[in-house]
DRENLUMKOL-415094 format. One record per residue (C-alpha): x, y, z; chain; residue in one letter; residue number from 0. Coordinates in Angstrom, 2 decimals, decimal comma, padded with zeros to 5 digits, m for minus. Example, Ala and Ser with C-alpha at 12.3 -4.5 7.8 and 13.67 -1.06 7.14 Angstrom:
# residues 2
<node x="012,30" y="m004,50" z="007,80" chaine="A" residu="A" num="0"/>
<node x="013,67" y="m001,06" z="007,14" chaine="A" residu="S" num="1"/>
//
This chain:
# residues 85
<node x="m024,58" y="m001,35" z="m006,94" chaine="A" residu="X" num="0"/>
<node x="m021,71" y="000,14" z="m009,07" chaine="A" residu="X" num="1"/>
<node x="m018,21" y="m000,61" z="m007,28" chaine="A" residu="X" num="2"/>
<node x="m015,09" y="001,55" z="m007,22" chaine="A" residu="X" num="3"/>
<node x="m011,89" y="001,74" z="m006,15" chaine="A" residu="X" num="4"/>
<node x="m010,78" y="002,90" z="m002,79" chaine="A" residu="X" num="5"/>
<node x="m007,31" y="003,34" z="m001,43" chaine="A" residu="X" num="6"/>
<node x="m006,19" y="002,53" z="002,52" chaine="A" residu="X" num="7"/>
<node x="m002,33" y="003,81" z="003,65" chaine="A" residu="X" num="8"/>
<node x="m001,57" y="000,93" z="005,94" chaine="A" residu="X" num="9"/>
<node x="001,55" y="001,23" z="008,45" chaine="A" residu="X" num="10"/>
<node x="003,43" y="m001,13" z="010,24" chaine="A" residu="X" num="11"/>
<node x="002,12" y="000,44" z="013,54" chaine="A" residu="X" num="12"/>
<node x="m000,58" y="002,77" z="013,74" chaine="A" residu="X" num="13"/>
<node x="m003,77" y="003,09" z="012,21" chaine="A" residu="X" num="14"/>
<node x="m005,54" y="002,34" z="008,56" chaine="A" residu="X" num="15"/>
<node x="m006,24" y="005,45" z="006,94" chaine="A" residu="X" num="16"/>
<node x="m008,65" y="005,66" z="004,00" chaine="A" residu="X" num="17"/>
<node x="m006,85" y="008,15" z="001,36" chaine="A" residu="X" num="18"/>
<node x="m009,33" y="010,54" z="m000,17" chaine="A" residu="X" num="19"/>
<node x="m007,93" y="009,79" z="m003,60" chaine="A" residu="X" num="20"/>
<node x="m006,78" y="006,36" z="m005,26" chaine="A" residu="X" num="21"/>
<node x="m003,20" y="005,86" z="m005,76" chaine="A" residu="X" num="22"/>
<node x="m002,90" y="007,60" z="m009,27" chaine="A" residu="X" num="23"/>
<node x="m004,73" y="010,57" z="m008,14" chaine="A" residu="X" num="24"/>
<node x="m002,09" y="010,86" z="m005,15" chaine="A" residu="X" num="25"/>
<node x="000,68" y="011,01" z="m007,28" chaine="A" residu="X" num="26"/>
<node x="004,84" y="010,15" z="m007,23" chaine="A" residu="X" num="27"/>
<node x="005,99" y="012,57" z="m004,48" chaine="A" residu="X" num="28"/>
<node x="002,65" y="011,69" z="m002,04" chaine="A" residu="X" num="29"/>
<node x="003,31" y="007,98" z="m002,46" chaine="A" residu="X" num="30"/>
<node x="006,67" y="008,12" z="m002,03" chaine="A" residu="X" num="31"/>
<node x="006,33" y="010,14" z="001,19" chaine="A" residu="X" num="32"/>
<node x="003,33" y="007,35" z="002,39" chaine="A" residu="X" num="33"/>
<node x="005,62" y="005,04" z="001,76" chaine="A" residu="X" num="34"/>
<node x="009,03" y="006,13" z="002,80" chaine="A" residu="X" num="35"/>
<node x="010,88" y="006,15" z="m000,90" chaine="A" residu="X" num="36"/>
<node x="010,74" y="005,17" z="m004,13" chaine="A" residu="X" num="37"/>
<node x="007,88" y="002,25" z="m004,80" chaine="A" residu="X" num="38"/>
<node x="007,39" y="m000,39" z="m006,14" chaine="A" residu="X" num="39"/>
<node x="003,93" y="m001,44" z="m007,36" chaine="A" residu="X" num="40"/>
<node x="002,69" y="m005,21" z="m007,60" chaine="A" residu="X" num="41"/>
<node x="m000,46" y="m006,96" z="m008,04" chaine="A" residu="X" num="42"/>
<node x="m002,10" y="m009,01" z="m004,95" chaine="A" residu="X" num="43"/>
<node x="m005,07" y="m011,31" z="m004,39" chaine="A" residu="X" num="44"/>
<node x="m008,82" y="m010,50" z="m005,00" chaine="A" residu="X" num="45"/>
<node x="m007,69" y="m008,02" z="m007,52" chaine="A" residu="X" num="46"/>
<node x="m005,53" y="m005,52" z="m005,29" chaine="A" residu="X" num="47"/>
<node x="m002,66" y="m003,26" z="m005,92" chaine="A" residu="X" num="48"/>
<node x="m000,02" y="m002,41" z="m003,68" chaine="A" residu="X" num="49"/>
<node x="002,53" y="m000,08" z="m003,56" chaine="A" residu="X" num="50"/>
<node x="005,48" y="m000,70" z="m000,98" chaine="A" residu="X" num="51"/>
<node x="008,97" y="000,50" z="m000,30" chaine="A" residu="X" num="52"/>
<node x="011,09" y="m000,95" z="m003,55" chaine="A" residu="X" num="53"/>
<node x="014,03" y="m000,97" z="m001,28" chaine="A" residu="X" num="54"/>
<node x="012,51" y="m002,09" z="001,95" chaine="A" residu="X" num="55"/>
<node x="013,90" y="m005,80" z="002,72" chaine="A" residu="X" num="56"/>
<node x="017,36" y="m004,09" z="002,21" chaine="A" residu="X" num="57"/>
<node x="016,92" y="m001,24" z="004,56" chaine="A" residu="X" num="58"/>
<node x="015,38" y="m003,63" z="007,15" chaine="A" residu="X" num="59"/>
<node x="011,83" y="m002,20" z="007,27" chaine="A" residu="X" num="60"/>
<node x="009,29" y="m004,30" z="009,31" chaine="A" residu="X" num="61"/>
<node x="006,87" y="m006,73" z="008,73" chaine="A" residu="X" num="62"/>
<node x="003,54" y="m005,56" z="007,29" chaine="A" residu="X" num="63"/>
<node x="001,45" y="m007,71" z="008,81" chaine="A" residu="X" num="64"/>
<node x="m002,43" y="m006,72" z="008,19" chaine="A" residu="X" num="65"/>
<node x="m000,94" y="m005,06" z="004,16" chaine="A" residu="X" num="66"/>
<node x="000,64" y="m009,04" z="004,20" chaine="A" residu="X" num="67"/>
<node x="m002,66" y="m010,35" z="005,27" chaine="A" residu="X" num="68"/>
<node x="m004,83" y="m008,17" z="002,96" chaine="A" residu="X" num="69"/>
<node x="m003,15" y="m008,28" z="m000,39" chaine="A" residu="X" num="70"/>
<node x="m001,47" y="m011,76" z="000,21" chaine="A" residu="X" num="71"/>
<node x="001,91" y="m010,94" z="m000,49" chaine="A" residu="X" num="72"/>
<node x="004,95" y="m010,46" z="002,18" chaine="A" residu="X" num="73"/>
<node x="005,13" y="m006,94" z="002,44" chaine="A" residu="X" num="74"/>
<node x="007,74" y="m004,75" z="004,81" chaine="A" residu="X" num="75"/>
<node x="007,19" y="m001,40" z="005,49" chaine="A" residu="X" num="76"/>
<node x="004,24" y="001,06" z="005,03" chaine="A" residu="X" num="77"/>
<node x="002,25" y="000,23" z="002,21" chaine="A" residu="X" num="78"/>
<node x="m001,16" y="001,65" z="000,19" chaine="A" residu="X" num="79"/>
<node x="m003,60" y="m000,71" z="m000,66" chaine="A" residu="X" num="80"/>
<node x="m006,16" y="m000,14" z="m003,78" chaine="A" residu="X" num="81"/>
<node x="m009,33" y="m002,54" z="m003,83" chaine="A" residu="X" num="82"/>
<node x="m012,53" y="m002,67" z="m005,53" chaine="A" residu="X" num="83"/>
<node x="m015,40" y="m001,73" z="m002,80" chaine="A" residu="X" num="84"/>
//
């Protein structure tokens, strides 16, 4: 079974959505508005990518507890998750 990628927008409250497109197929400006500004992307566990708020520990944005817990890196703010499936 052939894998590919899928993409998840996961808030700090509220539900997972799955995105209908992976994160280079959403482009800049729908990022950006996913995740409240400019991003930054970084590489987590088990092969995922996340992109976060660049500037989010110095505007105070939340905890990210279940984008923490899945990528396994501290993460504030809303976030967008890219795994293998």
């Amino acid at each position: 079974m052939a894998k590919h990628k899928v993409a998840d927008y996961i808030p700090v409250d509220g539900p997972i959505v799955r995105l209908p497109a992976t994160a280079a197929k959403l482009g800049l400006e729908k990022l950006q508005s996913l995740v409240g500004g400019y991003f930054e992307h970084a590489l987590g566990r088990a092969r995922t990518e996340v992109w976060c708020n660049e500037n989010g520990l110095a505007e105070g944005l939340a905890y990210n507890a279940r984008a923490s817990q899945r990528s396994g890196l501290d993460i504030v703010g809303n976030a967008v998750i890219e795994a293998w499936e």
